[in-house]
MIDOKOL-160583 format. One line per 5 residues: number of its first residue (from 1); their letters; for each residue x, y, z of C-alpha. Coordinates in steps of 0.5 Angstrom, whole numbers, plus 500, padded with zeros to 3 digits. Last residue first. Layout:
residues N
NUM) A) X Y Z; ... $
***
This chain:
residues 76
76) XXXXX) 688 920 268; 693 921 273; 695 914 274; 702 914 270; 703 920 266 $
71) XXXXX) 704 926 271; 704 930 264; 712 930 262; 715 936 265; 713 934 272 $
66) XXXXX) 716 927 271; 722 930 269; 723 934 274; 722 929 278; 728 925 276 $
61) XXXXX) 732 933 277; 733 930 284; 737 924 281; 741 927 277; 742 932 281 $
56) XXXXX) 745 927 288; 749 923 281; 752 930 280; 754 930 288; 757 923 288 $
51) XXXXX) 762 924 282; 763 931 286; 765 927 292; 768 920 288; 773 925 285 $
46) XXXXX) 774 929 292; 775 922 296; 780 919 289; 785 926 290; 785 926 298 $
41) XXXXX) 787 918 297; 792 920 291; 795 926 297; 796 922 302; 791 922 308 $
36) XXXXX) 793 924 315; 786 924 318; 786 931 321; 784 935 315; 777 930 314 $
31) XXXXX) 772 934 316; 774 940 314; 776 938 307; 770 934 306; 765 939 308 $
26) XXXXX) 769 944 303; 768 938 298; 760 937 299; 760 945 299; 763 945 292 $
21) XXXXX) 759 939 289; 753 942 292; 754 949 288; 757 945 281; 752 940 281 $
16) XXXXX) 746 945 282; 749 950 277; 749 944 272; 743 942 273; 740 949 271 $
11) XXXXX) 744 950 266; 741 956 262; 738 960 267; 744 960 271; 749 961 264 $
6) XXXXX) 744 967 263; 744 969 270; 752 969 270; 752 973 263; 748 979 267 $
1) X) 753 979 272 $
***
């Protein structure tokens, strides 16, 4: 349990992404069980569904950023 906080504490983004990128993948799942898709168009949605999760983190961790660089721009 100790490793996992320290892998979380490490790799905060990388949790982010995996977490969300989960749930949004289970949300896909459900919400699409009764569509009939073929297995390559399952395949291609939960690709572009993780894909589109580490993009939700990257985007997030921007303000991050800002904060960790001083608040430059304007704040003087």
């Amino acid at each position: 349990m100790s490793s996992l906080k320290r892998f979380v504490g490490q790799h905060p983004r990388l949790t982010a992404w995996l977490v969300l990128a989960i749930g949004m993948v289970v949300i896909l799942v459900w919400s699409a069980r009764d569509v009939g898709l073929l297995p390559g168009q399952w395949a291609a949605l939960i690709v572009a569904t993780i894909g589109l999760a580490g993009l939700c983190v990257w985007i997030i961790g921007w303000e991050d950023e800002e904060e960790e660089e001083g608040g430059e721009g304007g704040k003087e």
